[in-house]
C-alpha positions as CSV (number, residue, x, y, z in Angstrom):
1,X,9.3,15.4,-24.1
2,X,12.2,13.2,-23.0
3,X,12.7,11.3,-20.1
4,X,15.2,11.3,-17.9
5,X,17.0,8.0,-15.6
6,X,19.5,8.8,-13.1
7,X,21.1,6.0,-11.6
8,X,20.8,4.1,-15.4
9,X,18.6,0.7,-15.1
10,X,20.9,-1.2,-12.6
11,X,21.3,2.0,-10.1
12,X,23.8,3.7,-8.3
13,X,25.6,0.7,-6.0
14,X,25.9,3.7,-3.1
15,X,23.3,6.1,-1.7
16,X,21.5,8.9,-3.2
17,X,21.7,12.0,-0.8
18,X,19.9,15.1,-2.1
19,X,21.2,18.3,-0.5
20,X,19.6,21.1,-2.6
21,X,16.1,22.5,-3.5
22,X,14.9,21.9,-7.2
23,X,12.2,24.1,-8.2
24,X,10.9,22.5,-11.6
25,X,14.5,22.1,-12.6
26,X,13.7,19.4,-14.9
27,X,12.2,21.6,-17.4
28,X,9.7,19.8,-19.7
29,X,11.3,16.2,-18.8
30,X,8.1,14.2,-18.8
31,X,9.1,11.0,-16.6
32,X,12.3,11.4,-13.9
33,X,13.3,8.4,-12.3
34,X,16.3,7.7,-9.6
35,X,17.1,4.2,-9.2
36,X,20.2,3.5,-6.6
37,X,21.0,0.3,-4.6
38,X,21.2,2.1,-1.8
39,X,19.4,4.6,0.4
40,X,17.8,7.1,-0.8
41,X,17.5,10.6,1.3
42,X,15.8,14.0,0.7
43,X,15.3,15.0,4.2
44,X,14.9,18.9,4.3
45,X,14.9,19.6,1.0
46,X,12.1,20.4,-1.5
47,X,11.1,19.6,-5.1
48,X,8.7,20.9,-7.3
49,X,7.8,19.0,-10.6
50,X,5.3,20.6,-13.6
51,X,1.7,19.5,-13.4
52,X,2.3,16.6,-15.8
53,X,5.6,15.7,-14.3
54,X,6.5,12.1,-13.1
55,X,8.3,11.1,-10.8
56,X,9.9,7.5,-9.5
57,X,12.1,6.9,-6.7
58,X,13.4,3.0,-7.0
59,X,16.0,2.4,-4.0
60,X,16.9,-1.0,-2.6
61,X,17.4,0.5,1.0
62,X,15.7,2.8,2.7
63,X,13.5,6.1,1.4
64,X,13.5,9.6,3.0
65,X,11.5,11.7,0.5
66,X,11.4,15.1,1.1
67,X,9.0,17.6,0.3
68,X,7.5,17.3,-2.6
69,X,5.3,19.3,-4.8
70,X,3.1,19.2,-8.3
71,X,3.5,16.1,-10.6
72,X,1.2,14.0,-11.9
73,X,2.6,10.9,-10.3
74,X,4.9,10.5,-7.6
75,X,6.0,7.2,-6.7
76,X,9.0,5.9,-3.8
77,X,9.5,2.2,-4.1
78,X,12.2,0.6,-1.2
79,X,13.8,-2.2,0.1
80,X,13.2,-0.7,3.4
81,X,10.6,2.0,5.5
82,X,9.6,4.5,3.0
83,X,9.7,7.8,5.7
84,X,7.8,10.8,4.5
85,X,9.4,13.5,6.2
86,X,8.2,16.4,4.2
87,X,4.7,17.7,3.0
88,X,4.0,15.7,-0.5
89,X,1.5,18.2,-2.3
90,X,-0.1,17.0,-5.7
91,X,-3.1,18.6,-6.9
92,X,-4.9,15.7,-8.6
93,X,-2.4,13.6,-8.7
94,X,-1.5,10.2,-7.5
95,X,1.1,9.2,-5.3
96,X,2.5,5.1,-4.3
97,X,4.5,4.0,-1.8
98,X,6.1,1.0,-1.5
99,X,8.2,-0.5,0.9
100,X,8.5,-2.7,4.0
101,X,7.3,-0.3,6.2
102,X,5.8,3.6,6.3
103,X,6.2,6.6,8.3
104,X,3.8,9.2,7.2
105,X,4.5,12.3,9.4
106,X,4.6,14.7,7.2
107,X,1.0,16.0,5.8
108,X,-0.1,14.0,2.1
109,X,-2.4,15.7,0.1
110,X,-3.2,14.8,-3.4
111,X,-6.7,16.9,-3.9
112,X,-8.7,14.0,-5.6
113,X,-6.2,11.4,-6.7
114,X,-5.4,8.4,-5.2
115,X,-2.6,7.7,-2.8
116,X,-1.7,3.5,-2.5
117,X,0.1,2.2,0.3
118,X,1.9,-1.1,-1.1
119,X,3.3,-3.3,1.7
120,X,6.6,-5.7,1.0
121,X,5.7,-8.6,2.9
122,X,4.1,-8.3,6.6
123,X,4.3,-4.5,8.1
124,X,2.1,-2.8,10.7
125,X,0.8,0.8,10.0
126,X,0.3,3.2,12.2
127,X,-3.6,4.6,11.6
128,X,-2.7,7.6,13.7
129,X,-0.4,8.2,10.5
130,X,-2.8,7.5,8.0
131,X,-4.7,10.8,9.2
132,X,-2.2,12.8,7.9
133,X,-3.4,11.9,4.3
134,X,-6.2,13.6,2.3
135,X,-6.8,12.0,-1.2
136,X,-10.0,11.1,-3.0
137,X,-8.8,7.5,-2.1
138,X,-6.8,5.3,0.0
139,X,-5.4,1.9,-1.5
140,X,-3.6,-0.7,0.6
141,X,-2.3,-3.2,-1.1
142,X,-2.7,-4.3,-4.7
143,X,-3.9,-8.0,-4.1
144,X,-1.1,-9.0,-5.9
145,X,1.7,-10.4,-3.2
146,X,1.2,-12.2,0.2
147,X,0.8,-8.9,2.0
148,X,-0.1,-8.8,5.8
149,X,-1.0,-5.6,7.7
150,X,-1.6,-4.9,10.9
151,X,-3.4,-1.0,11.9
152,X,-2.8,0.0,15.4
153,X,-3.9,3.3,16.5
154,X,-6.5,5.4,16.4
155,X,-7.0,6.0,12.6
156,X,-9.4,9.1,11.1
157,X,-9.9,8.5,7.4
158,X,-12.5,11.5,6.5
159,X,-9.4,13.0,5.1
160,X,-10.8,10.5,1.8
161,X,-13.5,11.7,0.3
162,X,-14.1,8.6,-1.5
163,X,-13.0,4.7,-1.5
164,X,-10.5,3.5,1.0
165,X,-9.8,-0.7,-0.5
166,X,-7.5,-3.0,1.6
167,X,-7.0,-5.3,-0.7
168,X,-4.2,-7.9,0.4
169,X,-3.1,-11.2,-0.2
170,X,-2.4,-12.0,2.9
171,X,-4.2,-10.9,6.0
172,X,-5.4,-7.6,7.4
173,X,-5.8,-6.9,11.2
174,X,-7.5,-3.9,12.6
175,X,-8.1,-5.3,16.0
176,X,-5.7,-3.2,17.5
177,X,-7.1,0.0,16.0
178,X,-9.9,2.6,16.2
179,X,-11.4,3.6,12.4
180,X,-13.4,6.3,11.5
181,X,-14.0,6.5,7.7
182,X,-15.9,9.8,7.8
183,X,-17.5,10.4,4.3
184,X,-15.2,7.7,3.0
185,X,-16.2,3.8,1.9
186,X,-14.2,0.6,2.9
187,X,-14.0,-2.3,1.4
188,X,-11.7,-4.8,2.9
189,X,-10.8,-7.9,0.7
């Protein structure tokens, strides 16, 4: 199956606004990716993707995604907050986020895949947020950039049924939050 780039390898130099529904409209594309210089926003809409769909979102600005279900992979890398403003349902699959800051209102659930939170430089996550994910684990960070977090809030993990790995190269601070793992393990590194 092909694979489709929108935006080419350098991007769109303006925003990407999505304004319609697309309900497996990619057919048996295997990979879709959007890269834009820009913003990119899919506020109130809603896209489903085949079970062994991928998806990538690369945007230098900001990232609203949308709803989004099925896929295999889902990822929505920024230059700015990545805002997750509709419900993100994969089945098994694995979603990454990446960006300088998050805002996870919307409900994450990715059954037993893993969903990784990769901070750009020094962000603070709200762990009131982070109960709004179920996933058979929880990565934040990579260990592979000077990443510094800060959890505030009251944050319920036994939404992860398995491993939930801080793993920064920087420094992680949870002393302004309350954690509950639930079921889940945490290793911090």
């Amino acid at each position: 199956p092909a694979n489709v780039v929108i935006g080419g390898a350098a991007g769109y130099s303006n925003d990407i606004l999505i304004s319609g529904n697309c309900n497996q409209c990619f057919g048996n594309v295997s990979s879709i990716t959007v890269n834009t210089k820009g913003d990119y926003t899919a506020t109130g809409t809603t896209l489903t993707l085949g079970h062994d769909q991928s998806f990538q979102v690369n945007a230098a600005g900001n990232v609203s995604t949308g709803t989004v279900i099925g896929g295999q992979s889902v990822g929505f890398t920024g230059g700015g907050v990545i805002s997750v403003d509709g419900a993100i349902t994969l089945p098994n699959g694995n979603l990454q986020l990446s960006g300088t800051g998050f805002d996870i209102s919307a409900p994450v659930n990715v059954g037993g895949g893993t969903v990784s939170l990769l901070p750009i430089g020094s962000t603070t996550i709200n762990g009131e947020q982070l109960s709004n994910i179920t996933a058979g684990g929880l990565n934040i960070g990579n260990g592979q950039a000077a990443q510094n977090v800060t959890l505030t809030g009251n944050t319920d993990l036994s939404n992860i049924s398995g491993q939930v790995n801080v793993n920064l190269g920087g420094n992680f601070d949870s002393s302004q939050a309350s954690v509950q793992v639930g079921n889940a393990s945490m290793i911090v590194n």
